[in-house]
Steps between C-alpha positions, in 0.01 A plus 500: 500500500633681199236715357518569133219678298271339304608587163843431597437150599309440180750605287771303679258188494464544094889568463590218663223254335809293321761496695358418850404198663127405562360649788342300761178580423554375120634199604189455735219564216747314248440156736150549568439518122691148461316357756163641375573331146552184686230469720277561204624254294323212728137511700625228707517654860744253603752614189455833597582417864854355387577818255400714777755358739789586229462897594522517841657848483141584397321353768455851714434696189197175379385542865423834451378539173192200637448617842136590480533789758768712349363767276724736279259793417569507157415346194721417207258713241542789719915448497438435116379878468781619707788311307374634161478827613839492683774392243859429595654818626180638642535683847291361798439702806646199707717238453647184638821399506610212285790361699324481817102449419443153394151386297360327840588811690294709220210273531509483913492883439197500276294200750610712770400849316831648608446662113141508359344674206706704284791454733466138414484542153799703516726269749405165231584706208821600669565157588463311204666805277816470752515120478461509125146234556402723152776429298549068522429252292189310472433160454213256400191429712443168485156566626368780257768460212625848519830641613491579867736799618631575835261793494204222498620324777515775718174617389418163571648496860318842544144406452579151714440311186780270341259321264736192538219271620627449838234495774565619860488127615707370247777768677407411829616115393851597339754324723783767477879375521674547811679847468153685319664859486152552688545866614360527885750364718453687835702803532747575832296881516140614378483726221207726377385608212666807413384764237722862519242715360722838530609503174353376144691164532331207702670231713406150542598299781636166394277296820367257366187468744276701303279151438199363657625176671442168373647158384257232438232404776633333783870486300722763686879302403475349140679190457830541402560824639743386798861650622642272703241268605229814573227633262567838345221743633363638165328833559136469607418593164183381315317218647244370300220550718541744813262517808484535864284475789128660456171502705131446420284774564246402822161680647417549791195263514763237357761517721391248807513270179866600358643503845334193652565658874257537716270815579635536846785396705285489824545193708157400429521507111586154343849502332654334271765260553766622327347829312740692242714758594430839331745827524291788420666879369350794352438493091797703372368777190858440306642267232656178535842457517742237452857558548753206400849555687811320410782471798840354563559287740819457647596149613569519885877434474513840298639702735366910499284420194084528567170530333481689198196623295641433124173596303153534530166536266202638603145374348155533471309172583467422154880504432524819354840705638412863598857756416374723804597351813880571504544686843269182620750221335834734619347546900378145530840365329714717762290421799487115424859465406704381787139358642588155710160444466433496177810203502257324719182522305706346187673276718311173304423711150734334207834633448583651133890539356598907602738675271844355413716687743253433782456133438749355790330750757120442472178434266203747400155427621168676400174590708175733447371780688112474444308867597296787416656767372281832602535864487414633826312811626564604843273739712697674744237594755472105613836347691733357234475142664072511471392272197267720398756800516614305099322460197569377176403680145478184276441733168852679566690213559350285155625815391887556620577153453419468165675837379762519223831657638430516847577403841252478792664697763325393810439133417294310755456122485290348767698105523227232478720208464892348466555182300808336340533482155422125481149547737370805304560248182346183592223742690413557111462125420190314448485268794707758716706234606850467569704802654218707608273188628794478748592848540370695815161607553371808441537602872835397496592712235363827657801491769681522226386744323532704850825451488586653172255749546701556890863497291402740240340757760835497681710567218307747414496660905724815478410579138224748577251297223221216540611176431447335177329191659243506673334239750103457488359347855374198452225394767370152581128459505369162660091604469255731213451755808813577491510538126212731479689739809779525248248579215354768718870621579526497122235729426564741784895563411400484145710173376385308177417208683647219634719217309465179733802207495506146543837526759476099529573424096782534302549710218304502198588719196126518351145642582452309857227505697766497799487836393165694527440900462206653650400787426153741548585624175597207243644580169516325138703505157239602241531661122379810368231441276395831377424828688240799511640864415328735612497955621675514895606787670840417509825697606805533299793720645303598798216657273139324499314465166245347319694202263445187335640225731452136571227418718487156573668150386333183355624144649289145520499346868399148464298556197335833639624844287586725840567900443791623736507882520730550814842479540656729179688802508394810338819457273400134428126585435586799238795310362288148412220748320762566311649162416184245596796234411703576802283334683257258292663164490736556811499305838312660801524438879201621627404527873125446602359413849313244430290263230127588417200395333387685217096518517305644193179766477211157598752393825640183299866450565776475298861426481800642735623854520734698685389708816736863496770383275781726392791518312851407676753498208470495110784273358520700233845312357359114503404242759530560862879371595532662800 
């Protein structure tokens, strides 16, 4: 790519303002403004609907702007400031270039925080100053009665708010013409993000991926979209509501109850007739992870032609897409491609048009790795193959995957589940009916995720590293005594606890009680109310002083104002002294061992409290997504 400086570009952009053609990114903003005067000229969804449909090259670009996961990190006052201050001609310390960065490869760069703060400021000022977005025309809003310029609309676009009146549903409902322009068709090799970050100027990758999937509920292939009698595969991008599979929380005096197996399995012991089947594991201390692969699949008369991994996303149970996991996506898309097996296990999943010059030779197909994605800490004086020889640090790995231009080097994902595109769906639905009524069972689906788990450790054989998926032994349990061995095993090797599995039922993608955690130590979501600052002896830099710092936190557990002291760093405890509103009004996880009864000065008790609860992880930037 042709670099040029930044005052050089500018002053070609401005000398050029009349004579060239309107860039791409012009044209872009110029349709969105026509269709945002249209759609508020009526308040009848259905009218909206049917102008919608008439700018299906702006279908990606709309999908964006109201996906509620995608974040830019910066406001349109804040770009305001920057613009004024930075007239035509200005110089910027980076740059992008004109001719090859498009406007939804800037804003995949800002969701992604490929370019944040000041670099951000400076990449959109580039960008619109290079596209000429200052120097249009502007035309009526019908909405407000003032002139709206292109430099609204992408102000507009920036802060995720057209003010067109068009609700998310309404856009769910468009019925798009056959050839949408939808940007998202599989590609024939992954790409990655790429930022060079030798030099002032910053590349963005033109992947398109950079989304949290979705479509609406249940609604993979919109009607319409076919090529030659097969749906079109839109990207995974922005269901409507996203979940998954999620257990209840059991005790220990509450699980002959839950499991409904008996005490024993001594002859002598009455039994059941036909008692559940559990599969018990250890409670893994990471973050969930969803991973949604896309593969080709060749049609068996095409000879020499196999598997191939065309995309994948990877997501936090709520949806969200983490910009971490690269190396994960990249070893899992080399070890799977070629994978016979993973033919098989889509052998009955719907069939979805590939690209163009593949179309005689096969069909795309999607599935969904379901794990837990953990950093691991090894202690080398127990045998590498000992359970207890690995343990997870859940605080460091809420931490790596949520960094801003990163990669996690030494991803681990523990594989919990495998599901076709169509189960992990309908497994969202209401009635759970359908595909993943009549899917396999859960114990079914655990050879297969041995499989991938087997095919992924071989690739990765003579490679020196630890695979990027791992397998998690699942054990069946037929009786509570041998539940409460495996709790003692827990507690002796130092696990979480145990997460327990229905392996007769099929797959559900909600909070299950087919699913129950156990632990000795439970844990709940709670916000902080207020906290106590107070003098600690405290170290910063290695040296121990006297200093104000944060003593304790305020929550409310079930209408019962609890003070949690444990669980803070030094650097957390001095730094919320500081800045009290760090902290107040944020979500909590806190860790306690147990419920208690509070019980005043004359012996008369009161409401519930916590018994040695502590502080797991602040979520100091909004609601607990991970």
């Amino acid at each position: 790519m042709q670099l040029n400086s930044p005052r050089r570009l500018l002053e070609l952009a401005y000398s050029t303002a009349t004579s060239r053609t309107p860039s791409p990114a012009v044209v872009q903003l110029s349709r969105l403004r026509d269709l945002i005067h249209l759609a508020g000229s009526t308040n009848r969804p259905i009218e909206k609907q049917q102008i919608l449909a008439e700018f299906p090259d702006l279908r990606e670009l709309l999908d964006h702007v109201y996906d509620r996961h995608i974040k830019h990190h910066i406001t349109s006052s804040k770009l305001a400031k920057a613009l004024d201050k930075n007239p035509p001609g200005a110089t910027h310390s980076s740059i992008v270039d004109p001719e090859k960065t498009t406007l939804q490869d800037l804003l995949n760069a800002l969701a992604s925080r490929q370019v944040t703060g000041n670099a951000a400021v400076e990449a959109i000022t580039a960008f619109l100053h290079a596209n000429q977005v200052l120097v249009t025309d502007v035309k009526p809003d019908q909405q407000g009665g003032n002139e709206l310029s292109l430099k609204e609309v992408f102000m507009r676009v920036l802060d995720k708010n057209l003010k067109a009146g068009i609700a998310d549903k309404t856009l769910k409902a468009v019925q798009w013409p056959r050839s949408s322009g939808h940007i998202g068709e599989q590609k024939n090799e992954i790409q990655t993000p790429v930022k060079e970050s030798t030099g002032a100027r910053t590349e963005f990758s033109t992947r398109t991926n950079g989304l949290a999937p979705a479509s609406s509920t249940g609604n993979a292939e919109p009607r319409n979209q076919l090529e030659d009698g097969l749906p079109v595969l839109q990207p995974p991008t922005r269901l409507s509501e996203f979940s998954c599979a999620l257990g209840r929380t059991v005790l220990r005096k509450g699980l002959e109850k839950a499991l409904q197996v008996p005490r024993t399995t001594s002859p002598t012991s009455p039994a059941s007739s036909d008692p559940p089947r559990w599969l018990a594991s250890r409670k893994l201390d990471g973050v969930r992870l969803l991973v949604v692969m896309d593969v080709f699949v060749p049609h068996t008369s095409s000879q020499g032609l196999t598997v191939k991994v065309l995309d994948s996303w990877t997501l936090s149970r709520s949806g969200k897409e983490y910009h971490t996991l690269d190396i994960l996506k990249s070893e899992m898309a080399k070890a799977l491609s070629g994978s016979d097996y993973v033919k098989t296990l889509l052998a009955n999943e719907p069939r979805y048009a590939p690209e163009p010059e593949l179309k005689e030779l096969g069909y795309n197909q999607r599935m969904v790795l379901d794990g837990e994605l953990c950093h691991l800490i090894y202690d080398t004086s127990l045998p590498a193959d000992k359970d207890d020889a690995v343990k997870e640090d859940f605080a460091e790995v809420v931490s790596m995957v949520r960094r801003k231009n990163y990669t996690i080097q030494q991803p681990a994902m523990f594989l919990l589940d495998v599901l076709p595109w169509s189960v992990f769906l309908a497994g969202m639905s209401k009635d759970n009916g359908g595909a993943a009524a009549s899917y396999k069972v859960f114990v079914e689906r655990v050879k297969d995720c041995q499989a991938l788990v087997e095919q992924v450790a071989i690739a990765t054989r003579d490679t020196g590293t630890q695979p990027v998926l791992r397998h998690l032994q699942q054990s069946e349990v037929t009786s509570i005594e041998q539940v409460e061995a495996m709790i003692e095993e827990a507690a002796e090797k130092g696990w979480e606890g145990l997460i327990l599995r229905r392996g007769d039922q099929p797959y559900e993608g909600k909070r299950s009680s087919h699913i129950l955690k156990y632990k000795e130590w439970q844990d709940g979501e709670y916000i902080a109310e207020g906290i106590d600052v107070n003098t600690m002896r405290l170290p910063v830099n290695g040296a121990f002083a006297e200093r104000e710092a944060m003593a304790n936190v305020w929550i409310t557990h079930k209408g019962t104002r609890v003070s949690v002291g444990s669980g803070f760093t030094a650097e957390q405890r001095l730094r919320y002294a500081q800045d009290p509103q760090a902290i107040i009004g944020k979500e909590l996880t806190v860790e306690y061992f147990a419920e208690s009864t509070n019980t005043n000065r004359r012996g008369v008790e009161g409401g519930l409290s916590l018994r040695f609860p502590r502080v797991k992880q602040v979520w100091e930037d909004g609601k607990r997504e991970v």
